[in-house]
C-alpha positions in Angstrom: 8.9 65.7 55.7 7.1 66.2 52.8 4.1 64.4 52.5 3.6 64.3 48.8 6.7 62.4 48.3 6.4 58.3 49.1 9.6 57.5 49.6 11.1 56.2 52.8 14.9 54.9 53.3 13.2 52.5 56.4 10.0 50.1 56.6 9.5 51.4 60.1 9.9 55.3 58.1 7.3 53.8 55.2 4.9 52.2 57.5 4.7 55.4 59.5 4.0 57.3 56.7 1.9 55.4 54.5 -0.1 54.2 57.7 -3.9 54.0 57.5 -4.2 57.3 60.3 -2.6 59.0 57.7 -4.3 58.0 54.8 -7.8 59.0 56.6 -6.2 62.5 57.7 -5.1 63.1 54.4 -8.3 61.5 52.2 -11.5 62.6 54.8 -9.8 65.7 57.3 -7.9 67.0 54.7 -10.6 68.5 52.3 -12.3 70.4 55.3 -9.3 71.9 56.9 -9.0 73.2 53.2 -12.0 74.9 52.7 -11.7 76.2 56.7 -8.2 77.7 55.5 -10.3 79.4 51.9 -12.8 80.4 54.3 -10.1 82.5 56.3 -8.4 83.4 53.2 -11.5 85.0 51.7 -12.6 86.9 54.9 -9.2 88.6 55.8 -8.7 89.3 51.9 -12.3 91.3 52.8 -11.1 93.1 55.2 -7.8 94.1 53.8 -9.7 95.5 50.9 -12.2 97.0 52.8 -9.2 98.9 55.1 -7.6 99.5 52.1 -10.8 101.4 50.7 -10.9 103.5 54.2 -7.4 104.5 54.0 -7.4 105.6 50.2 -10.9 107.7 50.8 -9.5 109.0 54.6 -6.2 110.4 52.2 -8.5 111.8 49.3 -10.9 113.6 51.4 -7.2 115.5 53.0 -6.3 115.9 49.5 -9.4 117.9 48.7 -9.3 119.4 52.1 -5.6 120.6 51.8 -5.2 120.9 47.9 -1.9 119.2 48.1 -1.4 115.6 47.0 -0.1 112.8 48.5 3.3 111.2 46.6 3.9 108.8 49.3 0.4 106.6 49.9 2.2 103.1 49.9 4.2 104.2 53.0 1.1 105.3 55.1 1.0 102.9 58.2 -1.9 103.2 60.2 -0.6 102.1 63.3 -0.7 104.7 66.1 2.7 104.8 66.6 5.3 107.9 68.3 8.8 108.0 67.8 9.9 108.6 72.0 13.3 109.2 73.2 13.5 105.2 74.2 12.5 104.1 71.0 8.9 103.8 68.9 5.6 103.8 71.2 1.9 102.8 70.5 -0.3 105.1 71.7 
């Protein structure tokens, strides 16, 4: 149910929805559960960047160690895993 649309088929479906509980989770919960979920946003976009940062200086540092150069960088998967004869493993 979508709760930006008012419109029930029922009075017992409109009184549910357009009920005072909901109004007050809406109006007063509502904003705070919004800035919690920014909150979360922001952090993990901080750490995605900063794992991003590691990965890109971890395959620079093995281009200037090697002297070859890395085509593929958006497929890199830092994930610990081994292809076994059952199928793929974490180590």
């Amino acid at each position: 149910m979508n709760p930006l649309v008012r419109v029930a088929y029922t009075a017992a479906a409109r009184a549910s929805h357009n009920s005072l509980f909901e109004l007050f989770l809406e109006r007063v919960i509502g904003p705070f559960v919004a800035v919690a979920y920014d909150i979360r946003d922001w952090w993990v976009s901080g750490r995605l960047a900063a794992h991003g940062a590691q990965r890109e200086e971890k395959v620079r540092e093995w281009e200037r160690r090697t002297g070859e150069r890395e085509a593929g960088e958006f497929c890199l998967n830092d994930q610990m895993q081994l292809l076994t004869p059952w199928g793929w493993a974490h180590v």
